[in-house]
C-alpha positions in Angstrom: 7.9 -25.7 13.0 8.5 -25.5 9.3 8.5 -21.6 8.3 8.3 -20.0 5.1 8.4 -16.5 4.2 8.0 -15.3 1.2 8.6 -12.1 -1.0 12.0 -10.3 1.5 12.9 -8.5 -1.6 15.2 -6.1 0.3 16.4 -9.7 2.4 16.1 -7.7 5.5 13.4 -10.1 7.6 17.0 -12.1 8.9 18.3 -8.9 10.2 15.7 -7.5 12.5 15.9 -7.7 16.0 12.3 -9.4 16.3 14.0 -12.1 13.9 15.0 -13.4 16.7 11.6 -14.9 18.1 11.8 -17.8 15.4 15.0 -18.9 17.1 14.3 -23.2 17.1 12.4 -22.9 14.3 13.3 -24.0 10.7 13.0 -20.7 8.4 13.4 -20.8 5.1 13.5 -17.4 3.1 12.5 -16.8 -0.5 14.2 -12.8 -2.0 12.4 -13.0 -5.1 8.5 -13.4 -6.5 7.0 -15.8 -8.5 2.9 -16.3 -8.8 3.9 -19.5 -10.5 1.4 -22.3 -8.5 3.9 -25.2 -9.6 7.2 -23.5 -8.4 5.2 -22.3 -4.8 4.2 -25.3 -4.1 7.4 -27.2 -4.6 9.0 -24.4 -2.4 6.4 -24.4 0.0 5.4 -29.0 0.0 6.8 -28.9 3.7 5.7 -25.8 4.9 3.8 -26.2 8.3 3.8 -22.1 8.7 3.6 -19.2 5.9 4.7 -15.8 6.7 3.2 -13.4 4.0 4.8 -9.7 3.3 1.4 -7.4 2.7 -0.4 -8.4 -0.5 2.5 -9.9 -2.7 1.9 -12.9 -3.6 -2.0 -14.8 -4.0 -2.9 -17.3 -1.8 -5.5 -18.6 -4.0 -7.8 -22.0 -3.9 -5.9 -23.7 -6.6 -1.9 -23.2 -4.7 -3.8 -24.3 -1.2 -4.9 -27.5 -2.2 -1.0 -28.7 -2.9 0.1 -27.8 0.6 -0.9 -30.3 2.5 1.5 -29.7 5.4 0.4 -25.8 5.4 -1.4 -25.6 9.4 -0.9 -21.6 9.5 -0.9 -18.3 7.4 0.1 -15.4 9.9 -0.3 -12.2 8.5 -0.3 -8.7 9.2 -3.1 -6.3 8.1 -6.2 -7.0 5.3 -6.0 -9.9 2.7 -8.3 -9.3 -0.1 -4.6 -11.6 -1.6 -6.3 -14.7 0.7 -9.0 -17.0 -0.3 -10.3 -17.4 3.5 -13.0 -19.8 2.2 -10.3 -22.4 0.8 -8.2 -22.1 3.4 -10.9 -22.9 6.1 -11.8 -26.1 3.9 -8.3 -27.4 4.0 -8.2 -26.7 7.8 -5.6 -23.8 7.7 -5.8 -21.1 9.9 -5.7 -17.4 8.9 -4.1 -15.1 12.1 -3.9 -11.0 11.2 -4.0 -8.3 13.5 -6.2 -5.8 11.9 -4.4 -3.2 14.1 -7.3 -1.2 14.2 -7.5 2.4 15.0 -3.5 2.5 14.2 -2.6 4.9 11.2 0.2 4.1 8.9 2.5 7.4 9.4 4.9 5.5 7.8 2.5 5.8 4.5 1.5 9.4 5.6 5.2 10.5 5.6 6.1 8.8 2.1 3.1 10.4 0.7 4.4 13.7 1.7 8.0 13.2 0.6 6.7 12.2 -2.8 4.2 15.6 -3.2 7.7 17.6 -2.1 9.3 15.7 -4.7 6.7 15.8 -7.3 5.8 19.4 -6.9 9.7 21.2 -6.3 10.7 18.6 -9.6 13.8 17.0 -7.0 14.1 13.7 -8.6 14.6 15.9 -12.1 17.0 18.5 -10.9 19.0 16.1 -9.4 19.3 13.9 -12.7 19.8 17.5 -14.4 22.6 17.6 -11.6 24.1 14.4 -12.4 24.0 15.4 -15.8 26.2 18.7 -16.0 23.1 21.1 -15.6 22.4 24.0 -13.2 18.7 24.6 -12.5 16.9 23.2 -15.4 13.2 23.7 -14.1 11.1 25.6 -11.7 8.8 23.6 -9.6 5.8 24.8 -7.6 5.6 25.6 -3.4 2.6 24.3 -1.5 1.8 27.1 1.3 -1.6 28.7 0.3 -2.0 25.9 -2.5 -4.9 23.7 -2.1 -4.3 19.9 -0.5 -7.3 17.7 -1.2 -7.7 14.8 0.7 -9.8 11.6 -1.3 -10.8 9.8 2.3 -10.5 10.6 5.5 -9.8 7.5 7.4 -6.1 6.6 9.4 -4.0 8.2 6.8 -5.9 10.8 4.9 -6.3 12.4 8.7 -2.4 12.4 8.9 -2.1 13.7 5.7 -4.4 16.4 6.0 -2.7 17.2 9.1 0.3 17.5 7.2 -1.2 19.7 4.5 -2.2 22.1 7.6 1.1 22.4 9.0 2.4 23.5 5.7 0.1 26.0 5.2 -2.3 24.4 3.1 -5.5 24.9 2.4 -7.7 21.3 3.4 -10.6 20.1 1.1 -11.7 17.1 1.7 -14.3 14.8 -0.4 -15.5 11.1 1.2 -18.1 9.4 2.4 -20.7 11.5 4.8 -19.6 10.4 8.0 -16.0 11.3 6.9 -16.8 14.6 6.2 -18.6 14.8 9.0 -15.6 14.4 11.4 -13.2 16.5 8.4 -15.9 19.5 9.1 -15.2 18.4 12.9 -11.7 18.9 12.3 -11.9 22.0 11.2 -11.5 21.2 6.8 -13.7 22.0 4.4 -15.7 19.4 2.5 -15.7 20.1 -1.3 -19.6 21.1 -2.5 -18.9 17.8 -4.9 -16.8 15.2 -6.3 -16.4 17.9 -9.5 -15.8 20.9 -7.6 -13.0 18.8 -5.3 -10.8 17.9 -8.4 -11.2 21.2 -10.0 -10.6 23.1 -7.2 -7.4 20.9 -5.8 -3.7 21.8 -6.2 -3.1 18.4 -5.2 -4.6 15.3 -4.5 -3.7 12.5 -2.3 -6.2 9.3 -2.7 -6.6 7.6 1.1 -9.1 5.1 0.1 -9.4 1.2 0.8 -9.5 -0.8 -2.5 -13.0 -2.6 -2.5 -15.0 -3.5 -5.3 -17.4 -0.3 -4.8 -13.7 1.7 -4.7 -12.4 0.4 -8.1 -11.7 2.7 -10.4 -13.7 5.5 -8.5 -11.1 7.8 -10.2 -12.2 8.4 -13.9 -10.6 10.1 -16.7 -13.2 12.9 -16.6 -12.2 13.7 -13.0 -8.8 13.7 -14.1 -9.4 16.0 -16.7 -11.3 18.4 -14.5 -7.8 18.7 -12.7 -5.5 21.8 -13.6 -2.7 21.6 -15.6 -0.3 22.3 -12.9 -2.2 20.4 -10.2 -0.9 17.0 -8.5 -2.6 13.4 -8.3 -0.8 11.0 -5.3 -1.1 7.1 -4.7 0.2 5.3 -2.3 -3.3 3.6 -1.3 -4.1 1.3 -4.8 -3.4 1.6 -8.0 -7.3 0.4 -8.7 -8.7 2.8 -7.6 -7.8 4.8 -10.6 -9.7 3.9 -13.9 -7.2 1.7 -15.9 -4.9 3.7 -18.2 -6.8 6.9 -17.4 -3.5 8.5 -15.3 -1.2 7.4 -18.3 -3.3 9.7 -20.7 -4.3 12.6 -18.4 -0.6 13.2 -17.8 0.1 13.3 -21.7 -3.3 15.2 -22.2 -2.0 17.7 -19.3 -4.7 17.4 -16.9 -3.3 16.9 -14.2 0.2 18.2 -15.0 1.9 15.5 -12.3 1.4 12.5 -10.8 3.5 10.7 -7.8 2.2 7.3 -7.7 3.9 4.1 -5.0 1.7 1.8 -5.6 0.8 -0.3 -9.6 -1.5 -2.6 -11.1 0.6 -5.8 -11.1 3.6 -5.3 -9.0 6.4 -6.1 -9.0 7.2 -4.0 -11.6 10.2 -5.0 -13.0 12.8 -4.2 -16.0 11.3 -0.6 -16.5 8.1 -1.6 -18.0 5.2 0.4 -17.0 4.1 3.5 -19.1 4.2 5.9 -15.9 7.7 5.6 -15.8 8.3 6.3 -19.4 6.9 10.4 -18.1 8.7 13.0 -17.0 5.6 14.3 -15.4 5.6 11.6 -13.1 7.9 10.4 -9.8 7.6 7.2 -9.0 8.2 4.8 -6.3 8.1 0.7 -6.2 5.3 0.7 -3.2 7.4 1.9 -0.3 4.8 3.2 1.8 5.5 0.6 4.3 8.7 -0.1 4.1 10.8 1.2 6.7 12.5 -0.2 9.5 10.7 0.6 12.4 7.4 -0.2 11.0 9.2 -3.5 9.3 9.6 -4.2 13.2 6.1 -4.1 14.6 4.8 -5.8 11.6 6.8 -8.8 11.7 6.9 -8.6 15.6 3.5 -9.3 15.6 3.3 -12.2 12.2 6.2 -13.8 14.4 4.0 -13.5 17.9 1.1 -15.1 16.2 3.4 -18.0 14.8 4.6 -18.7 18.4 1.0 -18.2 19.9 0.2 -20.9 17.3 3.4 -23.5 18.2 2.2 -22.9 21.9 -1.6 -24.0 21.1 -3.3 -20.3 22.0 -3.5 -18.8 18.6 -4.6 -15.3 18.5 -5.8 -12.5 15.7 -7.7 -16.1 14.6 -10.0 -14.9 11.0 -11.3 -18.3 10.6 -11.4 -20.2 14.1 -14.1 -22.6 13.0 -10.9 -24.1 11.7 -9.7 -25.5 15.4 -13.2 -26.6 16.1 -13.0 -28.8 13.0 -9.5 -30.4 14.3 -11.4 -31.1 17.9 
């Protein structure tokens, strides 16, 4: 078959072991992003295959009706990016696993590094370090400090569990039958959404981006945060009102932020306002981006390509596509 992948920034897809699996395949490889439809679809006329990384590039209705060669997108996790509907019309199959029930530790253990980070000021002493200067700030510890937890699902449990082992204090705030198994769990549940981001040190959003999750972060809850607490993303970047982080940090409520995840990414040539503040660390959306997990992801996209050459797809989202080839 006729593979694509696209968006191997780091180009490290050739150098996995799982790699491998395409052996007898044609693979092509695309290192940089465009969302240009014309230069996709002359890059991708022949493709009989697509490999997508996560959510970064759109496979929308008007880019899937100029690939007419396209037979399979193989994907790993949700694809809010994917317009199911058009691809079932063209007769393209959609194959994810959903890997239910499996937390992202990865994520987990980037969001940790990054409150760390944030909170003990590393990534400014060591540019104050770089610079000639010897202790130029003092940052904050965490033990007895109050770690609130915005959704309790696969991550925000690891997280919390995190918190714990640190010596946190847990508060939690989420959706009832969340903080039914946080109160299980032993945490607390915050009394409301008010009293949760007053009452927080730091703050680590765990929530999946959905429309009734979109900007669920206003700027009145940010301003309700205190001046030396912490907001963390490495969920979405919608989930946070638009521009409302940018001004709370200047405003000084909260009095950090450690964000891995932005509006339109990538974010290239320095150009969003967060990383204009000294107030905030930031990463370009890392969370998942390590080697091991690199090599169950694509482990599994490559599986479902094979499945797919040997006629027994699996991880199928739209199968009513094979009964419309019968």
């Amino acid at each position: 078959m006729k593979i694509a992948i696209l968006d191997d920034y780091q180009d490290v897809v050739r150098t996995l072991d799982c790699f491998a699996k395409l052996q007898g395949h044609e693979v092509t490889v695309w290192n940089d992003h465009t969302r240009d439809i014309d230069t996709l679809a002359q890059r991708l006329k022949d493709t009989e295959a697509l490999v997508m990384i996560r959510e970064r590039t759109p496979i929308r209705a008007p880019l899937i009706a100029r690939l007419p060669k396209l037979k399979l997108l193989s994907h790993h996790s949700v694809y809010p990016h994917v317009d199911v509907d058009a691809l079932t019309r063209q007769g393209i199959l959609l194959c994810s696993n959903l890997h239910p029930g499996q937390p992202s530790h990865a994520t987990a253990e980037l969001t940790w590094g990054l409150i760390i980070a944030a909170m003990r000021r590393i990534p400014q002493e060591v540019a104050a370090l770089k610079a000639g200067r010897w202790q130029s700030s003092v940052g904050y510890g965490l033990r007895g400090k109050t770690l609130g937890v915005y959704g309790y699902g696969r991550i925000g449990t690891v997280v919390a569990g995190y918190g714990k082992a640190f010596g946190m204090k847990v508060l939690v705030w989420a959706r009832e039958a969340s903080l039914e198994r946080a109160r299980a769990d032993g945490y607390a549940a915050a009394r409301s959404k008010e009293a949760f981001f007053a009452e927080s040190d730091v703050i680590s959003l765990h929530l999946r981006l959905i429309d009734a999750t979109r900007g669920i972060v206003t700027a009145a809850d940010l301003a309700r945060m205190k001046p030396t607490a912490l907001m963390v993303n490495t969920s979405r970047a919608g989930l946070i009102e638009a521009g409302a982080l940018e001004k709370a940090l200047k405003l000084g409520r909260p009095g950090m932020a450690a964000v891995d995840v932005f509006e339109d990414e990538p974010v290239l040539g320095a150009s969003h306002p967060l990383l204009e503040l000294d107030n905030a660390v930031c990463t370009p959306h890392i969370g998942y981006v390590e080697r091991g997990g690199y090599e169950r992801i694509f482990s599994s996209i490559f599986d479902q390509v094979l499945a797919y050459a040997a006629g027994k797809p699996v991880n199928m989202i739209n199968p009513e596509v094979l009964a419309g080839r019968s």
